[in-house]
C-alpha positions as CSV (number, residue, x, y, z in Angstrom):
1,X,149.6,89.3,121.5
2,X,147.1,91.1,118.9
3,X,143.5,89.8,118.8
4,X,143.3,87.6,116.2
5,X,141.5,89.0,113.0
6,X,138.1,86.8,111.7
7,X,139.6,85.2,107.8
8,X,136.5,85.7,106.2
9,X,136.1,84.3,102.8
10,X,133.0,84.6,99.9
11,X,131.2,81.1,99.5
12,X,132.2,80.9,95.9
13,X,135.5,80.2,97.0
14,X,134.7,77.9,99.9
15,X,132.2,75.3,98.7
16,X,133.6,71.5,98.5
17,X,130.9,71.0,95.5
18,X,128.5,73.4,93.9
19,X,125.0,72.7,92.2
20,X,123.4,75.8,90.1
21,X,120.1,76.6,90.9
22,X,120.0,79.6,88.5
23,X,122.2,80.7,85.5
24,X,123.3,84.2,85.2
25,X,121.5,86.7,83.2
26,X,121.7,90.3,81.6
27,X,118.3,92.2,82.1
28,X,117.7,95.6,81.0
29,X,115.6,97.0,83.5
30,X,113.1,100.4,82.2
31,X,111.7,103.5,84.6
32,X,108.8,102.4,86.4
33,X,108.2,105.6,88.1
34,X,105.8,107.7,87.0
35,X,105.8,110.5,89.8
36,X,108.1,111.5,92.2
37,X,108.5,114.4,94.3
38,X,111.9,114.0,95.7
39,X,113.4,116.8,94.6
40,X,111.2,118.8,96.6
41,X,113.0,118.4,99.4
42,X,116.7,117.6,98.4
43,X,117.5,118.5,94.6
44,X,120.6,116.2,95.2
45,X,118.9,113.4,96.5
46,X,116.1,113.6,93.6
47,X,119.0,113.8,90.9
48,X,120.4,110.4,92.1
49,X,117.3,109.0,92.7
50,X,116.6,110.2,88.8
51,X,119.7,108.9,87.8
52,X,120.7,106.1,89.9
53,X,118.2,104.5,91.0
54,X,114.7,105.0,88.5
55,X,116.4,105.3,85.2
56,X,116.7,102.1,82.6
57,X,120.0,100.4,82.5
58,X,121.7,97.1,81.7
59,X,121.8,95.1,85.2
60,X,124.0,91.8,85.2
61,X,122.3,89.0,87.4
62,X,124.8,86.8,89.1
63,X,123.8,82.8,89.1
64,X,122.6,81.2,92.4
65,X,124.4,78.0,93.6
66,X,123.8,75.8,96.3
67,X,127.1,75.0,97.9
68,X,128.3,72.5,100.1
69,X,130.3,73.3,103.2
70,X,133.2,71.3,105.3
71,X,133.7,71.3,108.8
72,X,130.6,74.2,109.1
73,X,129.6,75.7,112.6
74,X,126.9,78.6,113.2
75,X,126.4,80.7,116.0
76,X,123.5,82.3,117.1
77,X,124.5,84.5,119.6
78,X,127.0,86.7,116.9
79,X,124.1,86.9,114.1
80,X,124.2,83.3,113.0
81,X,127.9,83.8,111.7
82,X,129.3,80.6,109.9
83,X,132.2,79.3,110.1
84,X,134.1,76.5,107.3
85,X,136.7,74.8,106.0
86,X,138.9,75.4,109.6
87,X,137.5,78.8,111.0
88,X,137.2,80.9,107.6
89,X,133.8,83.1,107.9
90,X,131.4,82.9,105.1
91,X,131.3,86.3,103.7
92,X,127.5,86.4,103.1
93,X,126.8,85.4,106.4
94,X,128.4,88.4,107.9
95,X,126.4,91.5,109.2
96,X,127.2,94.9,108.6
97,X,128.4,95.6,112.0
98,X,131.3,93.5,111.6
99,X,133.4,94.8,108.4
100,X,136.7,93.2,106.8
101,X,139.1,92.9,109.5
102,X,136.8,92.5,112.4
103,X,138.6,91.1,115.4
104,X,137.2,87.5,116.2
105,X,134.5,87.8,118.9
106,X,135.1,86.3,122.0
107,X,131.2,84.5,121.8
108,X,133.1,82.4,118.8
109,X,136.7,82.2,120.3
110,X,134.9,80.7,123.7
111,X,132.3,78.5,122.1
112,X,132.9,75.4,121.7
113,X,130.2,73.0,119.2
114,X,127.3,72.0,122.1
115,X,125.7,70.6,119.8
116,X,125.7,68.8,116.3
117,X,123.6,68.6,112.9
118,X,123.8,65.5,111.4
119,X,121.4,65.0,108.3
120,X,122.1,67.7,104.8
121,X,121.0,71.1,106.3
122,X,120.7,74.5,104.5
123,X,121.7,77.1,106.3
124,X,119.1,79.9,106.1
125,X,119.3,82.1,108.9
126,X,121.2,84.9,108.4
127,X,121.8,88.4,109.9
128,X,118.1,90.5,109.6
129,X,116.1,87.3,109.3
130,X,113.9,88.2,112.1
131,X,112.8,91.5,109.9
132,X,109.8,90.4,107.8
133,X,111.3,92.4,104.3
134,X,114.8,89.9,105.0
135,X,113.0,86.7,105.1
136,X,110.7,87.1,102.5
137,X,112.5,89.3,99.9
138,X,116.2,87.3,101.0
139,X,115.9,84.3,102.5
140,X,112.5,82.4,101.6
141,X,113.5,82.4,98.2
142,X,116.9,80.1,99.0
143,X,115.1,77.5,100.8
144,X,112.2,77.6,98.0
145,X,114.7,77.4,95.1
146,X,116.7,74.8,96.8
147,X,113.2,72.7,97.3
148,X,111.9,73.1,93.9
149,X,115.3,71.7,92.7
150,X,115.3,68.5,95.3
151,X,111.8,68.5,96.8
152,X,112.1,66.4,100.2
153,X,116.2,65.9,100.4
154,X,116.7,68.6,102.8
155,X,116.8,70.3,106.0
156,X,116.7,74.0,106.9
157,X,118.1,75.9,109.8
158,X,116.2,79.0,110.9
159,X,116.2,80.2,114.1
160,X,113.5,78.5,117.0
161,X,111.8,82.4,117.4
162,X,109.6,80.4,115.0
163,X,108.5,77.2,117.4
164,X,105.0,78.0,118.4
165,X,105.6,78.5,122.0
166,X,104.7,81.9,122.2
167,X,100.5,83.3,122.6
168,X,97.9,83.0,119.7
169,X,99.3,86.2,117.9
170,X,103.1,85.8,118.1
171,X,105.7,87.8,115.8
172,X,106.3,84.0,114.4
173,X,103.2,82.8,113.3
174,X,103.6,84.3,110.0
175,X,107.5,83.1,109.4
176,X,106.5,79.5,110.6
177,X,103.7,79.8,108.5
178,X,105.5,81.0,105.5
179,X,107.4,77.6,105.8
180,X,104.6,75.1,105.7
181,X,103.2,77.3,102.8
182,X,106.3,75.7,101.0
183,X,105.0,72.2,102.5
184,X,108.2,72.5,104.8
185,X,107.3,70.3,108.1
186,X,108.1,71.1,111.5
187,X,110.6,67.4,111.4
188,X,112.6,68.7,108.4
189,X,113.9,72.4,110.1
190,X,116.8,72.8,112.0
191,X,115.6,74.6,115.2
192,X,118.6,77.0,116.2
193,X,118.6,78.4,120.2
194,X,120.8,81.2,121.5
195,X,123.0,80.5,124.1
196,X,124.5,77.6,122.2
197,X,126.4,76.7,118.6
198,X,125.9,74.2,116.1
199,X,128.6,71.8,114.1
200,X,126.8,70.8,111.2
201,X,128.2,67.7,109.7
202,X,126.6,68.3,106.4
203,X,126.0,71.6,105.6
204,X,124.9,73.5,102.5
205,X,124.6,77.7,101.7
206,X,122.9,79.2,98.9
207,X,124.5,82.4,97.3
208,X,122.8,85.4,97.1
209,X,119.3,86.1,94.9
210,X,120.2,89.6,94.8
211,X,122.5,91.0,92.7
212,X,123.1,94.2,91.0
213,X,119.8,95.5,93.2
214,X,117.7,93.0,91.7
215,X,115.9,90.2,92.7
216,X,116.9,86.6,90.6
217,X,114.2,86.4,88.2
218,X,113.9,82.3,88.9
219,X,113.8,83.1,92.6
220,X,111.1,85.4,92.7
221,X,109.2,83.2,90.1
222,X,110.1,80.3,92.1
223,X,108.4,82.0,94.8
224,X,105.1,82.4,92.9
225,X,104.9,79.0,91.6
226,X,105.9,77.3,94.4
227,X,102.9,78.2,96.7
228,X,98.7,77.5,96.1
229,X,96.1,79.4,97.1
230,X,92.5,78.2,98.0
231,X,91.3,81.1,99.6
232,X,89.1,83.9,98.7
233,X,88.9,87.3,100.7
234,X,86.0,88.3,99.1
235,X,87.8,91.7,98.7
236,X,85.4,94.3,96.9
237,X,88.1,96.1,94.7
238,X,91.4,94.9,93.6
239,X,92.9,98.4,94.7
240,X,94.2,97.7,98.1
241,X,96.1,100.1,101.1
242,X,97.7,98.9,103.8
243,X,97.7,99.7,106.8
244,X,100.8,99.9,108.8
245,X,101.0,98.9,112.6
246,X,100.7,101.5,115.3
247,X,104.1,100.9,116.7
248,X,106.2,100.5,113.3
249,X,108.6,102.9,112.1
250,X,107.9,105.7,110.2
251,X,104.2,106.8,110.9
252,X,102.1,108.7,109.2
253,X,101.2,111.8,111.4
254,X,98.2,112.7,109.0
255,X,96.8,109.3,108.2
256,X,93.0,110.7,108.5
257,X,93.8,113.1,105.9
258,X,95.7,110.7,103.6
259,X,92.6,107.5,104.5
260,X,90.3,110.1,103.0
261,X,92.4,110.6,99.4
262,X,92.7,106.5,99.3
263,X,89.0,106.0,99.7
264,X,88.0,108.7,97.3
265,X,89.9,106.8,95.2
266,X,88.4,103.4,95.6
267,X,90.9,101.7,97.6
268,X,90.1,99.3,100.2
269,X,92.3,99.2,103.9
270,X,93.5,96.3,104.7
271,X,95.3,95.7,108.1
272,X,98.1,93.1,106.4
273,X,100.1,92.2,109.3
274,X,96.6,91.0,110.7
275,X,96.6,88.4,107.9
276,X,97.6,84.8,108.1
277,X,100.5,84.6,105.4
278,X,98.0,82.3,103.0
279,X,95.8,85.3,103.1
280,X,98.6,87.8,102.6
281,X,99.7,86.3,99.6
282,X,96.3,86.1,98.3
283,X,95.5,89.9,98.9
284,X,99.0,90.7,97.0
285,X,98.0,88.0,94.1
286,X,94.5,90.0,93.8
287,X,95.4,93.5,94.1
288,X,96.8,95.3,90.6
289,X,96.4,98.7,92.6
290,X,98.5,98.9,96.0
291,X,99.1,101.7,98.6
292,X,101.7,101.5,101.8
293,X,104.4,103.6,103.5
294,X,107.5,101.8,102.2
295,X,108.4,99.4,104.4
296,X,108.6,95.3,104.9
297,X,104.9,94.8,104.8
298,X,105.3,95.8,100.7
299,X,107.8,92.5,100.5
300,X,104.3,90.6,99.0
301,X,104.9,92.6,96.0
302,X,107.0,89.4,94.9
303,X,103.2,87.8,94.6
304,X,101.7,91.0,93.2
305,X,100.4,90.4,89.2
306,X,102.2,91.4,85.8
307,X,101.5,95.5,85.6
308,X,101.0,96.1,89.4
309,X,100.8,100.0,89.9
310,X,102.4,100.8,93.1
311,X,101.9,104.3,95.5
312,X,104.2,104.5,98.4
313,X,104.5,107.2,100.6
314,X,107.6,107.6,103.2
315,X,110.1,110.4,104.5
316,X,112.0,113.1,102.5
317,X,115.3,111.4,103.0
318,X,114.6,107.6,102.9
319,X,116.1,105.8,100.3
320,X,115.2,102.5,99.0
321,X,116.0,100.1,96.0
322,X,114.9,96.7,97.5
323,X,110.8,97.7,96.6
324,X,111.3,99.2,93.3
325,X,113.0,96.1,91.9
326,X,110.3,94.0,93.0
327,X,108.2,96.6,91.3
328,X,110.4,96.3,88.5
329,X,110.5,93.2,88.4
330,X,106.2,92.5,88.3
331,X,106.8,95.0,85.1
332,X,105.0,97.5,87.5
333,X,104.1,101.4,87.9
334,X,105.5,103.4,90.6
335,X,104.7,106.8,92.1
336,X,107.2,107.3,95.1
337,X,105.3,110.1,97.6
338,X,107.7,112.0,99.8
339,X,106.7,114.2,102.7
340,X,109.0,116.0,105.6
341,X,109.9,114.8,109.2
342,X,107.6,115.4,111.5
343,X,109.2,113.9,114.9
344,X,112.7,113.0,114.1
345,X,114.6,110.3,114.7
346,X,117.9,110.9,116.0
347,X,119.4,107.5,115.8
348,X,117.6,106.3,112.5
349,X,116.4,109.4,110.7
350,X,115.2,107.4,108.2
351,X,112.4,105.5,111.2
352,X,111.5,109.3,111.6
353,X,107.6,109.9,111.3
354,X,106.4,112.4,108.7
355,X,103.7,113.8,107.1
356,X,102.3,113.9,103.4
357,X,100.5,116.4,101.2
358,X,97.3,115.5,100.1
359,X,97.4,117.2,97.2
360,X,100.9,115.2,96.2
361,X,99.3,112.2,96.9
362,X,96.2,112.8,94.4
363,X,99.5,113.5,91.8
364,X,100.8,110.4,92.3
365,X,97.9,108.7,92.2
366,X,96.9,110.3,89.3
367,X,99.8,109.1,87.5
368,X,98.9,105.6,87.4
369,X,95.5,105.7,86.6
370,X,95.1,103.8,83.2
């Protein structure tokens, strides 16, 4: 007997009841960039990064609807899959590893419910949400637009990575403390543990804040109004870079070289990761000038004020839309600063670390100035 084939269905078509959160909307985006040196390595890559990518066009925003599931189960162990309606898979919950016509995997054909939701949950996690650019950018903004609609009605269920068990400086703190940020208490999540899966007896989804590469207007707004800040850094300059961790992906093999241009040019280094999220939010909310190799730790951009001019530095070959529509989106500046591979990486060449001209850097800097 073949294996039988995962039905996978998109949550439009599955919900029992829907509630909008967001209408639809036609937004016609402009070119934030103002430097880029793509082309320098790849004249193809620079063309569709020209074309594609930086130049102004009509996008068309889907709406966002919260949507209420039957017969819902979630399972940790395959990327918090869900399951509805008899078995169908939620589309949105799928991850990339398992395309259209992926053969059921045995973790859900074994598993049997061990345990069961009872009160209206939200299903948040997702595939990705333990990456910092996924939660914020993706997945924050569901449970924020769904609270802002009914403050207090619901639950949310995001994996237990976030309990505080772990030391002082834990990969959590930050996620957990991105929740009670949105006064979300510890009583109203949804803790979800490997090893098991969860029937949830009244579950609800929220469809996608991106569309057509762009962030919801309402959700990132949502996001900016939904949070207060009574804390002050005492930062000397609102021109801030950060500083990426040791161990992340794509380092900077000249970083003394590259520190020198920033603080030349009057930015301040701030270590971001370091930061309680209160204090990341406020450092993104002060800063109208920002540096960072493009990666998660530029999410805060969603906090970042009206005219935000943005440098980002990162390898010849890396391609990215997710940070230049939240630049887009603040009605931003961009110069996108591209240097070779230095130490490849094999398996992800876009991880690889690389280097950056100086003298390109000044360029791009340059461009913004006012």
């Amino acid at each position: 007997m073949a294996p039988p084939i995962l039905n996978r269905q998109k949550l439009d078509s599955l919900g029992a009841e829907r509630i909008r959160l967001a209408k639809s909307a036609s937004i016609l985006t402009v070119n934030a960039t103002r430097y880029n040196n793509i082309g320098e390595f790849d004249a193809a890559f620079g063309l569709h990064y020209e074309r594609d990518l930086y130049a102004a066009r009509q996008a068309q925003i889907r709406p966002i609807d919260l949507v209420k599931l039957e017969d819902s189960i979630i399972y940790p162990d395959v990327d918090y899959v869900v399951t509805a309606n008899g078995g169908i898979a939620v589309d949105e919950q799928m991850p990339p590893w398992m395309p259209a016509g992926t053969v059921t995997p045995d973790a859900m054909l074994a598993a049997e419910p061990s345990e069961e939701i009872t009160p209206e949950t939200v299903i948040i996690a997702r595939f990705g949400v333990g990456t910092w650019g996924h939660w914020l950018g993706e997945l924050l903004p569901k449970l924020v637009m769904v609270e802002a609609a009914f403050p207090g009605r619901f639950h949310y269920a995001v994996p237990a990575e976030y309990l505080n068990k772990g030391p002082e400086h834990d990969p959590w703190k930050t996620f957990r403390q991105s929740l009670a940020a949105y006064g979300i208490a510890n009583d109203r999540v949804a803790w979800l543990r490997t090893g098991r899966s969860y029937r949830l007896r009244n579950a609800w989804a929220v469809t996608p804040v991106w569309s057509d590469h762009l962030l919801h207007p309402r959700a990132a707004e949502a996001m900016r109004c939904g949070i207060k800040i009574h804390t002050d850094l005492g930062l000397e300059t609102n021109k801030i870079a950060l500083l990426r961790q040791s161990n992340a992906a794509r380092s900077l093999t000249n970083a003394t070289e590259i520190d020198a241009v920033l603080q030349k040019n009057g930015f301040s280094m701030q270590d971001i990761a370091a930061l309680d999220f209160i204090d990341q939010v406020a450092v993104f909310r002060r800063a109208d000038g920002l540096f960072s190799t493009l990666g998660s730790g530029l999410t805060g951009l969603i906090y970042s004020p009206t005219g935000v001019r943005v440098t980002s530095v990162a390898p010849s070959l890396f391609g990215d839309r997710f940070f230049y529509a939240m630049i887009q989106d603040r009605q931003g500046l961009y110069a996108d600063v591209r240097g070779p591979i230095v130490d490849r990486n094999e398996a992800i060449p876009h991880r690889s670390s690389f280097s950056i001209d100086p003298e390109r850097l000044q360029l791009g800097l340059d461009s913004l100035a006012p």
